[in-house]
C-alpha positions in Angstrom: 0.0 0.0 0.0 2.9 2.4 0.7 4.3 1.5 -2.4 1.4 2.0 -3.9 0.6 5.9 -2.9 4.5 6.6 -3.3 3.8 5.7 -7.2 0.6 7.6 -6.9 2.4 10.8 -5.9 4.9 10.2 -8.4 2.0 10.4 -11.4 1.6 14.0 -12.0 -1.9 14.0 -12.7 -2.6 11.9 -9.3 -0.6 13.8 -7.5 -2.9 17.0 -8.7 -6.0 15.3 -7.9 -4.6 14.4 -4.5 -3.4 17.4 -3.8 -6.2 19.5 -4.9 -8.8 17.1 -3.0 -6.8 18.6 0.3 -6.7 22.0 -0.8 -10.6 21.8 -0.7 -10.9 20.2 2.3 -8.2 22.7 3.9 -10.4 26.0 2.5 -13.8 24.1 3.5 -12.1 23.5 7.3 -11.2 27.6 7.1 -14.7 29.0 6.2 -16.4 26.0 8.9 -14.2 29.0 11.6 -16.2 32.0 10.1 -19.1 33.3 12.8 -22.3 33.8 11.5 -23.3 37.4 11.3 -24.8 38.6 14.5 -24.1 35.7 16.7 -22.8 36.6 20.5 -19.5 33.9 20.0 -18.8 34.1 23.4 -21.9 33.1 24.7 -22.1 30.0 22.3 -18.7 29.1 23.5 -19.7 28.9 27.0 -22.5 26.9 26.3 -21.3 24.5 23.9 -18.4 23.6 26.7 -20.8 23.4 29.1 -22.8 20.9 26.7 -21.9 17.3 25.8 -20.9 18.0 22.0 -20.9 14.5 21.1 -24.8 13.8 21.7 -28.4 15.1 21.5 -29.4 17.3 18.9 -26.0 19.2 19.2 -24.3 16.0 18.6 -26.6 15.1 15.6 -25.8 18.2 14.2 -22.4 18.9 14.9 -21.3 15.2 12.8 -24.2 16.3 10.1 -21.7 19.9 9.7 -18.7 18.5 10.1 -18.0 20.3 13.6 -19.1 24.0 12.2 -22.0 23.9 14.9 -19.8 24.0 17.8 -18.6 27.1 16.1 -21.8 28.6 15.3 -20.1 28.8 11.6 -21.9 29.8 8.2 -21.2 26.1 7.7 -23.6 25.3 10.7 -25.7 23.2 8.9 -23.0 21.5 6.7 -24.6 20.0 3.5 -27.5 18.3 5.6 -30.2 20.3 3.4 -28.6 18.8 0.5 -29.0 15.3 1.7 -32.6 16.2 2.5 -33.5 17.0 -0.7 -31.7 14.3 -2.1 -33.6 11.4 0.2 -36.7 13.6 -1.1 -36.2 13.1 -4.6 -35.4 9.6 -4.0 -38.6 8.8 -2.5 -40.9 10.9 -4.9 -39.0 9.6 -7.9 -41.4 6.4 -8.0 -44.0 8.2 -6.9 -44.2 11.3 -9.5 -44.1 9.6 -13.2 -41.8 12.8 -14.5 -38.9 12.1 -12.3 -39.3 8.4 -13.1 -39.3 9.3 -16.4 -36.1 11.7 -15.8 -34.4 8.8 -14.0 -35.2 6.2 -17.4 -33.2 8.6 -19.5 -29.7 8.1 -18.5 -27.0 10.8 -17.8 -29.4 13.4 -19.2 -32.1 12.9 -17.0 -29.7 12.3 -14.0 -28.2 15.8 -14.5 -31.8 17.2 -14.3 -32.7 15.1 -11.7 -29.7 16.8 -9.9 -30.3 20.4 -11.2 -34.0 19.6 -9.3 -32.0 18.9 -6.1 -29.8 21.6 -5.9 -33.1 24.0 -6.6 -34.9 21.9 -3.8 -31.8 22.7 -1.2 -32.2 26.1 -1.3 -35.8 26.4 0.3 -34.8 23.6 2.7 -31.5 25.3 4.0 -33.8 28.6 4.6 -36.4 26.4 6.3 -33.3 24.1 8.3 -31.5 27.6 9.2 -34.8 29.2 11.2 -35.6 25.7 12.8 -31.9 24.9 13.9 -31.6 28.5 15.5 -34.7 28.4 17.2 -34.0 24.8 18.5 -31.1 26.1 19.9 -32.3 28.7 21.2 -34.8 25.9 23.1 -31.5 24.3 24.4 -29.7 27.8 26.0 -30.1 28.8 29.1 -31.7 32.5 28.8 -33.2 32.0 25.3 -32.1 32.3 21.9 -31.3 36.5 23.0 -28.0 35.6 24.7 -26.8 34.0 21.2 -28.4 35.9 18.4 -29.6 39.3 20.0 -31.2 40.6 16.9 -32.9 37.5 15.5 -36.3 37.8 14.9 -39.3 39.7 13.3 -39.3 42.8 15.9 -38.0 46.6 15.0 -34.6 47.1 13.5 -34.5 42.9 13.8 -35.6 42.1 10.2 -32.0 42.9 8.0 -29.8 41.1 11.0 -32.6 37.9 10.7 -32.0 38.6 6.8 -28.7 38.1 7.4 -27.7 35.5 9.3 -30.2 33.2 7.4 -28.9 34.2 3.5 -25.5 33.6 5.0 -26.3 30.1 6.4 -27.8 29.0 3.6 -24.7 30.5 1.5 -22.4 28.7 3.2 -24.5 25.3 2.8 -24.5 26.0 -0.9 -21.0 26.7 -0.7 -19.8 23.3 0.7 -21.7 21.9 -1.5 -19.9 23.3 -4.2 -16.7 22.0 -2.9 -17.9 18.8 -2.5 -18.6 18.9 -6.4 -14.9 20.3 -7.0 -13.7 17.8 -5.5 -16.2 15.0 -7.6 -15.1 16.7 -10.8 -11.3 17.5 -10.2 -10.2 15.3 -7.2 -10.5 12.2 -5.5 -13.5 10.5 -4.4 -17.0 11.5 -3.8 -17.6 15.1 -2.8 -19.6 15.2 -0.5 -18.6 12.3 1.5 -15.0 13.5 2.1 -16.8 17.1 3.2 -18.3 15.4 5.8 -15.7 13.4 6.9 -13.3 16.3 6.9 -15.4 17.2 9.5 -15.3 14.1 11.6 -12.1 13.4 11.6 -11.1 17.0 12.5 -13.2 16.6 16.0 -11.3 13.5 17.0 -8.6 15.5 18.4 -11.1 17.2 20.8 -12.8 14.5 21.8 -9.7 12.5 23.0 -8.4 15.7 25.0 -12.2 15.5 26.6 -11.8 11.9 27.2 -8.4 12.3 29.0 -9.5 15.3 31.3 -11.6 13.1 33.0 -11.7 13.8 36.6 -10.9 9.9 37.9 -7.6 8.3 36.6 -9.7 5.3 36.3 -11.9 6.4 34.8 -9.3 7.8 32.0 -8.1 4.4 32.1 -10.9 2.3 31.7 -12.6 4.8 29.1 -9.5 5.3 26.7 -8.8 1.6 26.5 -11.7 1.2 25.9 -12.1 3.6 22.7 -9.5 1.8 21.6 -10.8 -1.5 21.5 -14.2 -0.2 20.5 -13.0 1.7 17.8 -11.1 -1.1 16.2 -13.5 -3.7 16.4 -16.2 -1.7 15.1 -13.9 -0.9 12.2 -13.4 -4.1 11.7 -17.7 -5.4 11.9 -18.0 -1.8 10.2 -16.1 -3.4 6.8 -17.2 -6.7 7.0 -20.9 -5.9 6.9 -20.6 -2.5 4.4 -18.8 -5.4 1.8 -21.1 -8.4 2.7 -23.3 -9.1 -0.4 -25.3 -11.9 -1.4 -24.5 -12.6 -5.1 -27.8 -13.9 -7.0 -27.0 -15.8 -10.1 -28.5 -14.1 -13.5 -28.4 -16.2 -16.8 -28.5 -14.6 -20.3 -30.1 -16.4 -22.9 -28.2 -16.4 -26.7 -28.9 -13.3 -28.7 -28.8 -12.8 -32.1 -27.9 -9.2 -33.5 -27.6 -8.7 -37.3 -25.5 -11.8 -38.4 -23.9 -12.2 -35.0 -24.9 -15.1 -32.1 -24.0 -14.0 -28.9 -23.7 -17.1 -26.3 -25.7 -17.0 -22.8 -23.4 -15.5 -20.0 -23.1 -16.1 -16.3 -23.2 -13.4 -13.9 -24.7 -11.9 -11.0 -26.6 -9.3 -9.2 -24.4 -8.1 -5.7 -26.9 -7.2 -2.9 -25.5 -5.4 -0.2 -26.4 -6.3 3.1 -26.7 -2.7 4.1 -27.9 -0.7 1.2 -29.1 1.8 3.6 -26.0 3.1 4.4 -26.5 5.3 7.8 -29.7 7.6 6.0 -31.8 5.2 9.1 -29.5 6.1 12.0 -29.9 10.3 10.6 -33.8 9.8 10.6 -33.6 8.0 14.0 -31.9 10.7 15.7 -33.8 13.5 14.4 -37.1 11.8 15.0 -36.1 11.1 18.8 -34.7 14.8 19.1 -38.6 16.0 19.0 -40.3 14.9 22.1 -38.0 16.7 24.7 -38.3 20.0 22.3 -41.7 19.3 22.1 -42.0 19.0 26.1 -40.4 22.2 26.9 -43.1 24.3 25.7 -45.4 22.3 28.5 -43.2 22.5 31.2 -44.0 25.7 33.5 -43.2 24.0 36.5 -47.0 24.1 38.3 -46.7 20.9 39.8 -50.2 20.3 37.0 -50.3 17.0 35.3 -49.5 17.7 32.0 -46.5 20.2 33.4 -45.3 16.7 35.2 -45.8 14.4 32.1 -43.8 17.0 29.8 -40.8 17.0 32.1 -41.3 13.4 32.3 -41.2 13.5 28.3 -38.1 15.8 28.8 -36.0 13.6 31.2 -36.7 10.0 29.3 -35.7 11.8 25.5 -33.5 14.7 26.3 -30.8 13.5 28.7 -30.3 10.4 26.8 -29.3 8.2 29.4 -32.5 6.2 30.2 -33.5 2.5 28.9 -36.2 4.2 26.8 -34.5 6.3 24.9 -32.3 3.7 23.6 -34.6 0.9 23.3 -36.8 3.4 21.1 -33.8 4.6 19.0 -32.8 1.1 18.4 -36.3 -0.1 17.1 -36.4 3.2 15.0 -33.4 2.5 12.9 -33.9 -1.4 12.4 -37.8 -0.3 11.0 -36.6 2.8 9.2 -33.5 0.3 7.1 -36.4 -1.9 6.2 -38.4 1.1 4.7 -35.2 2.8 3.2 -33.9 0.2 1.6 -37.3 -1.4 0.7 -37.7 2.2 -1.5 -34.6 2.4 -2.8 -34.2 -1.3 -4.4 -37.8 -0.9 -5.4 -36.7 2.5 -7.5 -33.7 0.2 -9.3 -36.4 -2.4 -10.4 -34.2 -4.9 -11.4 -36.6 -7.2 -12.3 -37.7 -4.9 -15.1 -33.5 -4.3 -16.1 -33.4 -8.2 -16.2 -36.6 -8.8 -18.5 -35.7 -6.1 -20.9 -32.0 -7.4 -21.5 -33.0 -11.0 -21.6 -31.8 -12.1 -18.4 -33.8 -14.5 -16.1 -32.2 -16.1 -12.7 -32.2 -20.0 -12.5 -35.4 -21.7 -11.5 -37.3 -18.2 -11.4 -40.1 -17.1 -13.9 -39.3 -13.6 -15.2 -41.8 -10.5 -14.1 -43.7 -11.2 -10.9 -41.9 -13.8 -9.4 -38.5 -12.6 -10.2 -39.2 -9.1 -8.4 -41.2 -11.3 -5.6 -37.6 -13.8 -5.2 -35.0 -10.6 -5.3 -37.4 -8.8 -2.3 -37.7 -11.8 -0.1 -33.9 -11.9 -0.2 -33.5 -8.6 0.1 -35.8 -8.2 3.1 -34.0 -11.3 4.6 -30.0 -9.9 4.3 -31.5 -6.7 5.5 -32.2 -7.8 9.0 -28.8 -8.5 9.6 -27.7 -4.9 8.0 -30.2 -3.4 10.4 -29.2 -5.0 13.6 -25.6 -4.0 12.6 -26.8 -0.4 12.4 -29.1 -0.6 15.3 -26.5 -2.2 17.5 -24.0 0.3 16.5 -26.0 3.5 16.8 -26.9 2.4 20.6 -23.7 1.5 21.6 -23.3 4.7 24.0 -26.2 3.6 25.8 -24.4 0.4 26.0 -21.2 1.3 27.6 -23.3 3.4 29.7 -25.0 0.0 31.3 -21.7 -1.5 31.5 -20.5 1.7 33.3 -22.7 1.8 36.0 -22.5 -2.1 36.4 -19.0 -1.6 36.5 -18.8 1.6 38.6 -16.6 3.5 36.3 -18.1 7.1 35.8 -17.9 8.4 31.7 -17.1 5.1 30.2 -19.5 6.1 27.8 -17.2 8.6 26.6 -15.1 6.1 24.6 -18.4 5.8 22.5 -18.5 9.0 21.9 -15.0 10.2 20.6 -16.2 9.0 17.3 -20.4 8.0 17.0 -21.3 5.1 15.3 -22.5 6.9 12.6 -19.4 9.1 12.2 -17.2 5.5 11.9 -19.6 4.4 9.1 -18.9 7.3 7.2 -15.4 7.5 7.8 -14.5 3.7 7.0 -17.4 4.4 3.8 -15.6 7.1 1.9 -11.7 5.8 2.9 -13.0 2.3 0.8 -14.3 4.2 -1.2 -11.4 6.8 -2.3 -8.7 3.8 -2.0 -10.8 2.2 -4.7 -10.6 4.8 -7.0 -7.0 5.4 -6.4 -6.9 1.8 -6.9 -8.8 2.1 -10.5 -6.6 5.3 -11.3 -3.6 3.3 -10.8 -4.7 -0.5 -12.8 -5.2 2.2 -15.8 -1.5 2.5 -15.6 -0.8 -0.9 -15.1 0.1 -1.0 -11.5 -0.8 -3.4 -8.9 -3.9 -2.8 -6.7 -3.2 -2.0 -3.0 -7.2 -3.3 -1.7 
């Protein structure tokens, strides 16, 4: 592998594409440092030190930004509008018979499929901008006032409000423009490495956090225990993101003009988790509701329904009870069933298969071929979404074993780097060491996989 990425560096046209890919990354980590316009910065510091950063809404949308939250950057909301809109268009696409159409027409009607995205970002970021202030203003103590002074609809409050949303959304639009430099002119996928950047760049933090724990124990206990955590999760992480089941397809001879074409072998590779972590996002927003839901009920009258809303609050907002996890666990495993239920149902293979003459052994074309590759996909997919269930609850985990245990912040080893975050992470470094790996078989060198 070293070998491999001295050669690469030695290729001038890799070495560009390498080089350039970190020069994004470098000006993307810069802007995620910029304030937004009218925020009080040292009020947000001192509550975002006083907050866990690695959990709870601030958690969800610090990963989701790439660490530009804890900064109350232009970045703040990272390129989550983007991947809104594009789960959006996903689902509507066989829905709405134009953008199934679009997506029947090949590269053209992907690049208009795209252009619809990008348009549909821009009304999302405006909406995700007002909603993610005004939930964190929920969150601080004193109100949204002792962070953004001048947000709102009152007298002289209108421009600043102006403001600090256009630039928001700007700076979504922004990343999201890097991440399509990069797709165009570097290595790997855009996107992906933005938000990894991201990640990776609050590891550093988190470690110091995890070593500045009061108890030397404690320190002990929780940083040995990142380290094991982290590597075997890695190591299930790769194992289940490559598993496949591989369904045999047979095509039948063809005859085209005076040519005979002879059956071929092949197959179709199902992935046992298609769903990537799109579930784990939906979980955690879903279960961020109830507690901000609560806090407009709680006025502290001793009344019943001021009672069952701090109730609310205490089981979904501290994140520490049974029934948080239990709930967030059974979210995920139902929403990877209904994600990837929609997205192989979009790819209908079945209909790919018929139309090029393929058929899989034993199965009638049509009906029962579509009926055969969703009984198998339904049954791989249980194992994909226990992965991700188990994976997303794992801080609630080391949290049980803590307190069985009796070592205070053990949990903290789960949180250096989330679940989710080491699904992306280990996703787009396969995924960029594969097209380094491509780049360099085009010149005849050996792969490094």
């Amino acid at each position: 592998m070293i070998e491999s990425m001295r050669v690469a560096f030695a290729l001038p046209d890799l070495r560009r594409k390498i080089l350039y890919t970190v020069w994004i990354l470098v000006i993307y980590r810069l802007v995620a440092n910029i304030p937004v316009p009218g925020v009080d910065l040292e009020a947000w510091l001192t509550f975002v030190n006083a907050t866990s950063s690695s959990s709870g809404l601030l958690g969800v949308l610090n990963l989701l930004s790439g660490g530009a939250v804890s900064t109350f950057s232009v970045m703040a909301m990272g390129v989550y509008p983007y991947i809104t809109a594009s789960i959006i268009i996903n689902l509507l696409t066989p829905i709405v018979p134009q953008l199934e159409e679009l997506a029947a027409e090949g590269e053209t009607g992907r690049n208009k499929i795209n252009r619809l995205t990008y348009y549909l970002t821009i009304p999302l970021g405006i909406l995700q901008a007002v909603g993610q202030i005004r939930l964190i203003g929920f969150n601080v103590q004193g109100g949204l006032e002792t962070i953004l002074p001048n947000f709102g609809l009152g007298s002289g409050d209108l421009l600043p409000t102006l403001t600090t949303i256009a630039a928001m959304t700007a700076g979504t639009m922004f990343a999201i423009w890097l991440g399509e430099q990069i797709t165009e002119n570097g290595i790997g996928q855009g996107i992906s490495l933005i938000i990894f950047g991201g990640i990776v760049s609050m590891i550093p933090t988190n470690l110091v956090g995890l070593l500045n724990l009061p108890s030397q124990t404690a320190r002990i206990f929780s940083f040995t225990g990142f380290v094991v955590l982290t590597v075997l999760t890695v190591l299930v992480i790769v194992i289940v993101q490559e598993g496949q089941r591989r369904i045999p397809v047979q095509y039948g001879r063809r005859v085209r003009g005076r040519k005979v074409y002879q059956g071929q072998s092949t197959y179709i590779p199902l992935k046992v988790n298609t769903a990537g972590m799109i579930p784990i996002i939906f979980a955690q927003s879903i279960l961020t509701f109830p507690a901000l839901v609560a806090q407009f009920f709680i006025d502290n009258s001793g009344s019943f329904l001021d009672q069952s809303a701090q109730w609310v609050g205490e089981q979904f907002g501290t994140q520490s009870t049974f029934l948080y996890w239990f709930i967030y666990f059974i979210l995920v495993v139902g929403f990877t069933f209904f994600y990837t239920d929609v997205m192989v149902q979009q790819q209908r293979l079945w209909d790919t298969l018929q139309k090029q003459g393929g058929f899989i052994p034993g199965i009638r074309p049509g009906k029962k071929t579509k009926d055969y590759i969703m009984s198998v996909v339904r049954r791989i997919t249980l194992v994909g979404a226990i992965f991700l269930g188990a994976i997303a609850i794992l801080p609630g985990i080391l949290q049980f074993v803590g307190r069985l245990l009796r070592i205070p912040g053990l949990e903290q080893s789960a949180l250096v780097i989330t679940g989710a975050g080491l699904i992306i992470v280990v996703g787009v470094v396969i995924d960029t060491m594969r097209q380094l790996e491509s780049q360099l078989i085009m010149r005849h060198y050996e792969s490094f996989i």
